[in-house]
MARNU-448189 format. One line per field, with one value per residue (C-alpha): x, y, z; residue number from 1. Coordinates in Angstrom, 2 decimals. Example, Ala and Ser with C-alpha at 12.3 -4.5 7.8 and 13.67 -1.06 7.14 Angstrom:
2
px <- 12.30 13.67
py <- -4.50 -1.06
pz <- 7.80 7.14
i <- 1 2
***
This chain:
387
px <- 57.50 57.81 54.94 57.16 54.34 56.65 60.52 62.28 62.23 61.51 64.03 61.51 58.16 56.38 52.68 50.88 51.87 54.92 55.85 57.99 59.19 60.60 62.32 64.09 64.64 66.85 68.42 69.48 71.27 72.67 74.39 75.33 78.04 77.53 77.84 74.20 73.35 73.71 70.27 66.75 66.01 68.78 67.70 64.62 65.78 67.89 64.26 63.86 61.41 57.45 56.88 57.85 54.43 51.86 50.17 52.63 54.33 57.59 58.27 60.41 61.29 64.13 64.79 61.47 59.22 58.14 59.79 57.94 58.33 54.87 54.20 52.46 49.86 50.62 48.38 50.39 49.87 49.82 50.02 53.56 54.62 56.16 54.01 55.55 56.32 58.74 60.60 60.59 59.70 58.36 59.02 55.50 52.30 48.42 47.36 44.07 46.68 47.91 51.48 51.50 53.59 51.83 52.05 50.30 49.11 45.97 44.21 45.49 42.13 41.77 43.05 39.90 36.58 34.22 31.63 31.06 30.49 30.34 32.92 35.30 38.58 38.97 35.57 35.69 34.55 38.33 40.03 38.45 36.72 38.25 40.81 41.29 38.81 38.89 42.46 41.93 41.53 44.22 46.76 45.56 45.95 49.40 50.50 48.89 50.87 54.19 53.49 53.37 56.55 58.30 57.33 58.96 62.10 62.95 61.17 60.73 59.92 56.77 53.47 51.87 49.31 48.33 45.88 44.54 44.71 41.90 39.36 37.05 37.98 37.54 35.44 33.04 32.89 30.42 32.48 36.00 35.58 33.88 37.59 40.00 38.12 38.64 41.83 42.93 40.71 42.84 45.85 45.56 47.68 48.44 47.43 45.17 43.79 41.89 40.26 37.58 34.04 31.43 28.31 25.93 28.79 29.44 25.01 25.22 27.89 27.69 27.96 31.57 32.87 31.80 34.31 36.74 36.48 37.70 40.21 42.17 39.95 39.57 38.92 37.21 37.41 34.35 33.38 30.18 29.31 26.12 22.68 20.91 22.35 19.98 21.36 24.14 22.91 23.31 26.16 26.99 27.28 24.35 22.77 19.98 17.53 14.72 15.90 17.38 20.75 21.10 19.54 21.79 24.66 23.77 22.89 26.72 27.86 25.66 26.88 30.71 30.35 28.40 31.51 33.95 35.39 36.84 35.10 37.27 35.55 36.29 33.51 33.49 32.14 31.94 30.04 27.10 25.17 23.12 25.09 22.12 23.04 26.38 25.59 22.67 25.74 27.86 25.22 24.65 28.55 28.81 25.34 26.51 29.73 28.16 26.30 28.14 31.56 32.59 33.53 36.84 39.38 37.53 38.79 37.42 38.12 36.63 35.90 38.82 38.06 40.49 41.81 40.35 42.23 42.73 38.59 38.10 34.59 35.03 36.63 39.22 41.97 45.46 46.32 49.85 48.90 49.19 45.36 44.64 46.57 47.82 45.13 42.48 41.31 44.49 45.02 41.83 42.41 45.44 42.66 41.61 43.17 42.23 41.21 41.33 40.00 41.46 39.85 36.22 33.92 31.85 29.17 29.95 32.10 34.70 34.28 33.24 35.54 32.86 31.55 34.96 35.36 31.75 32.97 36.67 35.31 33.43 36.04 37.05 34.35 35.93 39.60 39.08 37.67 34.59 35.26 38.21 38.12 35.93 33.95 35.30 33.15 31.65 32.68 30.96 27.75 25.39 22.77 24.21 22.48 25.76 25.86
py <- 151.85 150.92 153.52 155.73 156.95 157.11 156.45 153.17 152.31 148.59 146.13 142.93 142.67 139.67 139.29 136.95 133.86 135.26 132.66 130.04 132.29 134.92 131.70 131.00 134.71 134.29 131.49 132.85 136.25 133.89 131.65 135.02 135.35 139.43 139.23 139.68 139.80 143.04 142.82 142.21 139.67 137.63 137.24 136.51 133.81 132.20 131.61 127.58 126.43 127.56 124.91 127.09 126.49 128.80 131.48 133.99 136.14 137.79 140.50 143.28 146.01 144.48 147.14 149.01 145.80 143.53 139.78 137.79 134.07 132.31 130.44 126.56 127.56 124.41 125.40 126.45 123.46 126.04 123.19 123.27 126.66 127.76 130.19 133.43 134.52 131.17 133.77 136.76 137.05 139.90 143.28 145.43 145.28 146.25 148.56 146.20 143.67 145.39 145.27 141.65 141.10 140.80 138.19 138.54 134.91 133.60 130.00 131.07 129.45 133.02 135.94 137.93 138.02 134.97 137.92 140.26 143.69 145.67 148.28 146.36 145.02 142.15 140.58 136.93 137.94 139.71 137.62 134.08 131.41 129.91 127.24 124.17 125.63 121.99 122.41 126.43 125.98 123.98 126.35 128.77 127.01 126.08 129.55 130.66 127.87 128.76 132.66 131.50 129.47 131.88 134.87 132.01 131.47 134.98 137.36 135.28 138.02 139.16 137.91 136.71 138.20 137.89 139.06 136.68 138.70 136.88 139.39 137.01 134.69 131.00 132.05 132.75 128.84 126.89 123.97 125.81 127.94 124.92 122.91 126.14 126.00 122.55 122.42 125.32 123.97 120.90 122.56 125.56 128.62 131.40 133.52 136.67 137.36 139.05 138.73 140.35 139.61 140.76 142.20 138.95 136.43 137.44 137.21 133.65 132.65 133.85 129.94 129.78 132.29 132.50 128.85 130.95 133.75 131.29 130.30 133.70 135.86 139.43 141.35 141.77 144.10 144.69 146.92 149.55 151.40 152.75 152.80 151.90 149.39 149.88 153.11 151.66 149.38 146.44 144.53 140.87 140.85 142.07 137.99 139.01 141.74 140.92 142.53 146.54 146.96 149.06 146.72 144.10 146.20 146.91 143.24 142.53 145.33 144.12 140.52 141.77 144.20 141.07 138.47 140.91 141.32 144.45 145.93 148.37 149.37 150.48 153.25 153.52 156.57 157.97 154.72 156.89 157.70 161.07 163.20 162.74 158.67 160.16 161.94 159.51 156.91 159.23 160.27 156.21 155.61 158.07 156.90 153.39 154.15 155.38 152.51 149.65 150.78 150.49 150.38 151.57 152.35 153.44 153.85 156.35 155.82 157.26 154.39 154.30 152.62 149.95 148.01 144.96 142.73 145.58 146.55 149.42 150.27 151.72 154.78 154.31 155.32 155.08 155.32 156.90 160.16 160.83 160.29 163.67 166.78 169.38 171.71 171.49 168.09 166.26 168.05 166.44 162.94 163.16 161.95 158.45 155.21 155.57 158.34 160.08 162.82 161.35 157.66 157.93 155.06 154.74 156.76 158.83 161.32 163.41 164.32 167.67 169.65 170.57 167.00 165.71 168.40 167.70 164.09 165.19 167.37 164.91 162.60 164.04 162.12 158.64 159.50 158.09 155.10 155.00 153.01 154.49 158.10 161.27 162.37 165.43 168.49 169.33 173.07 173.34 174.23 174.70 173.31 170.08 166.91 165.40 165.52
pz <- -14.45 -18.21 -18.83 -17.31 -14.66 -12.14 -11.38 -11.45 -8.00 -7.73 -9.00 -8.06 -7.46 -6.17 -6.11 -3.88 -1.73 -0.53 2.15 0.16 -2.55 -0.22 1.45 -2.00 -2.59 0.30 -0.64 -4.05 -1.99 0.37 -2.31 -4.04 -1.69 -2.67 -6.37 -7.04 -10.87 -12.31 -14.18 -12.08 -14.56 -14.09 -10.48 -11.39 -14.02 -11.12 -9.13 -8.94 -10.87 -10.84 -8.45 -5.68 -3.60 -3.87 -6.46 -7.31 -9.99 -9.82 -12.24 -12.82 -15.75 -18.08 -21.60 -21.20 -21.03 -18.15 -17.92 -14.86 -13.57 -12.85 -10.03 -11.34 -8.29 -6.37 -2.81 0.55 3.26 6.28 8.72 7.74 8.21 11.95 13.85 12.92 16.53 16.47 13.75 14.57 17.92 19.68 21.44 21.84 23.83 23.07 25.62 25.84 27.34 30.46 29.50 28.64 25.16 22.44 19.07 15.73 15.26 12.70 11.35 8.44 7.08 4.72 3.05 3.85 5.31 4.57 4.11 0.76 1.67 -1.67 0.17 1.42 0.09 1.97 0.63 -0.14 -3.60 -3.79 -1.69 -2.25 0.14 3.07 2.74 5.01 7.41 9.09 10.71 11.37 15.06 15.53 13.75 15.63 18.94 17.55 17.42 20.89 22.48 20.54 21.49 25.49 24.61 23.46 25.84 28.33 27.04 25.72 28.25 31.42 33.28 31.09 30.44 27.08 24.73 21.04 18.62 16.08 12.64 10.83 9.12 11.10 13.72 12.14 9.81 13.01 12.35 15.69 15.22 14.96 17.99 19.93 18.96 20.08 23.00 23.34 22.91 25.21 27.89 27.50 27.69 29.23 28.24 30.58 27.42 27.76 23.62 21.26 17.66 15.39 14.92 13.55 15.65 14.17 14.90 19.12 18.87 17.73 19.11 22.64 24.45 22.48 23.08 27.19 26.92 25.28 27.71 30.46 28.34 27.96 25.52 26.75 23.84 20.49 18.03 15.64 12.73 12.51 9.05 9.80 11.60 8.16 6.31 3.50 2.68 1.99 -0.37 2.38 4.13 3.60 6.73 7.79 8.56 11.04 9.19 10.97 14.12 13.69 13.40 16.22 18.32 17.64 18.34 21.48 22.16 21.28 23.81 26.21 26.13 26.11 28.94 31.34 29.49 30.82 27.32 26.27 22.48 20.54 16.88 13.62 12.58 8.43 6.67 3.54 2.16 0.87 4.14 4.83 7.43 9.80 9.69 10.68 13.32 14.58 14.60 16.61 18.72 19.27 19.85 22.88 24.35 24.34 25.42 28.70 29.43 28.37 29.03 25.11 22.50 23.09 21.43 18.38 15.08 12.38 8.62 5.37 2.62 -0.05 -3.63 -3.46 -6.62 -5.84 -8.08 -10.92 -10.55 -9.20 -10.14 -13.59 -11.52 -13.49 -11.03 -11.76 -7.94 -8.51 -6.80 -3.28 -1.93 -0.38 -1.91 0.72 2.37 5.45 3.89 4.90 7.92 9.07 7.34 9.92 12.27 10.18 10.07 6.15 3.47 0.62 -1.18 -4.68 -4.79 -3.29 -3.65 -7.21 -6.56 -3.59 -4.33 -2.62 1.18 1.69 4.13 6.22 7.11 7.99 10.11 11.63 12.51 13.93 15.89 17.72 18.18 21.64 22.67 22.07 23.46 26.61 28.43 29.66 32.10 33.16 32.54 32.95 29.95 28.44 27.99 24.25 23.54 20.10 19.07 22.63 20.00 19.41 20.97 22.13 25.65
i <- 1 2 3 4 5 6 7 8 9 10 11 12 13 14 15 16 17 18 19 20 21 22 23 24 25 26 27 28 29 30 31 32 33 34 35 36 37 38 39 40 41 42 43 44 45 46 47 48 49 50 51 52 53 54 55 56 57 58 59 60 61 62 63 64 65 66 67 68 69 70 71 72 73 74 75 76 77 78 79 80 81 82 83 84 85 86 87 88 89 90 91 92 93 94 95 96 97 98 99 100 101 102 103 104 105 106 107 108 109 110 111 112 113 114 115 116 117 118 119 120 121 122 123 124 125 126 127 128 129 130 131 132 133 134 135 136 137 138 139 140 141 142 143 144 145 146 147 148 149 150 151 152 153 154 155 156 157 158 159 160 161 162 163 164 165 166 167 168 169 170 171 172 173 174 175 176 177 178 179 180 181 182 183 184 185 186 187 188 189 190 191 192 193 194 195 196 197 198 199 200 201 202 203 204 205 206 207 208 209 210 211 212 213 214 215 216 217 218 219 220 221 222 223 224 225 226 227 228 229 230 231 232 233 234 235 236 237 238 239 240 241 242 243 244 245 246 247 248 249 250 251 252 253 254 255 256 257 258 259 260 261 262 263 264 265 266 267 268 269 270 271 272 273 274 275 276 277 278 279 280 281 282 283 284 285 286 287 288 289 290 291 292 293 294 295 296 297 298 299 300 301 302 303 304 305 306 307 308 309 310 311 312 313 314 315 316 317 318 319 320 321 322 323 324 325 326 327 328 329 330 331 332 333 334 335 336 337 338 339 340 341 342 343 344 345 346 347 348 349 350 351 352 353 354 355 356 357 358 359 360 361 362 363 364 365 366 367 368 369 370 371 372 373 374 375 376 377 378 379 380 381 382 383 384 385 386 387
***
């Protein structure tokens, strides 16, 4: 905005640990009575001082230059905060959850994934290491228990449900998911629940998570990028080598389908594979599908350069374009949870028309459950191995 890039559209902008200063940003209106300062920076000078908890800035555009309160960085203690369902409640379901309401709850032990996929912008290596780790399980039993209380006393004639948002459950912690466990077996919570995972994590961690099965966990959600992680040039997460990946994915399946646990995936392309990885993974996807009853629903997405803290791979992107221009390109991105034909990974390039269309053509495979539903019939290419 003071480059003059694009319009002056935000009067405030606050970056990072929202949760108290948004709580003081209320405050200030509140007192305001409705004469809010004319000037941005004058609300901005009215914040209380720095020691507002948590790493933050607040900036805005005052005559053509940038004037920004920051935070002293005093840490969050997130065994103080309410359970966000205690605030805001909630109205909507996950289809995994048979109609049973559904919360948003975490351990708030992370802002990201305790893993450091090169690709991925929720790396620890953007988002930092976990924090108080010890107490994760209990916040998170916290807000199960406050998600069942509050399905009770606002929609006594419903059930409760809730997906815990961390990029991976407790850190995929042994200790952290043997103490959930603990405590919900304990107090038991008529609770049915999900979480992510990675495909290593539900391999090592099968015993937990057979207790937490019996304790209201019905459903996982994991992440696949390819058949070859070495093409990739490698996954953090990728902890087991020795055995081949695909292998190990079906070992997870396998597990969840005898648990009783519903799988839904995300599927990532565009990270630098061949197209024959691509369709070898697709190929994989329906196969195991068939036999192990997921995973379902699936996901696509194409890999986006993110920012990553103001990197973004000497790309040099100024983001301030729409990601995919008009055309056949973002008709088909229509199809992906994310894309874009503007801000490709380093290295890769933009997607070819052709190979998106490749992989949304395919997707009629994966609109359906398995379990559930009659394959459709392929009505492409006779040649093509998908059955």
């Amino acid at each position: 905005m003071v480059d003059r890039k694009i319009e002056h559209v935000f009067d405030l902008v606050v970056s990072g640990d929202g949760e108290y200063l948004i709580a003081e940003l209320g405050e200030l209106v509140a007192r305001a009575s409705g004469n809010l300062p004319a000037q941005a920076s004058d609300f901005v000078r009215a914040l209380p001082e720095p020691a507002t908890r948590g790493d933050w800035i607040a900036g805005c555009v005052h005559e053509c230059s940038i004037y920004a309160r920051v935070s002293s960085g005093l840490p969050l203690d997130y065994n103080e905060l309410p359970s966000p369902v205690r605030v805001f409640g909630l109205s909507s379901s996950f289809d995994v959850f048979d109609g049973r309401l559904t919360a948003h709850v975490s351990s708030d032990m992370g802002r990201g994934c305790i893993y450091s996929c090169a690709f991925c912008s929720e790396s620890s290596a953007v988002t930092g290491s976990p924090r108080d780790l010890r107490n994760s399980a209990d916040r998170l039993f916290r807000q199960l228990s406050d998600t069942v209380t509050v399905v009770r006393e606002d929609h006594p004639l419903l059930q409760a449900s809730a997906f815990v948002e961390d990029s991976v459950m407790l850190g995929g912690s042994a200790g952290q998911l043997e103490r959930l466990a603990h405590r919900l077996e304990c107090a038991p919570l008529d609770i049915h629940w999900g979480a992510q995972l990675t495909i290593d994590l539900i391999i090592a961690r099968k015993q937990e998570l057979l207790r937490l099965r019996r304790s209201g966990l019905r459903y996982l959600f994991v992440g696949i990028e390819t058949l070859i992680p070495a093409e990739i040039g490698g996954m953090s997460k990728d902890t087991r080598s020795r055995r081949r990946w695909l292998d190990r994915i079906e070992d997870a399946l396998s597990f969840l389908r005898d648990a009783d646990i519903k799988c839904g995936c995300a599927v990532l392309f565009g990270l630098g594979e061949s197209p024959e990885n691509r369709r070898a993974l697709l190929d994989e996807l329906v196969r195991m599908r068939s036999i192990y009853g997921g995973p379902h629903p699936i996901s696509f997405n194409w890999a986006v350069q993110h920012p990553l803290r103001g990197s973004d791979d000497s790309k040099g992107y100024d983001y301030l374009d729409w990601p995919t221009p008009k055309g056949e390109l973002l008709e088909l991105f229509r199809h992906f949870g994310e894309a874009s034909a503007r801000y490709p990974l380093h290295d890769v390039g933009t997607p070819r028309i052709d190979e998106v269309r490749e992989v949304v053509t395919r997707m009629k495979h994966f609109a359906h459950d398995p379990r559930t539903s009659v394959w459709p019939s392929y009505e492409s290419n006779p040649s093509e191995t998908l059955q």
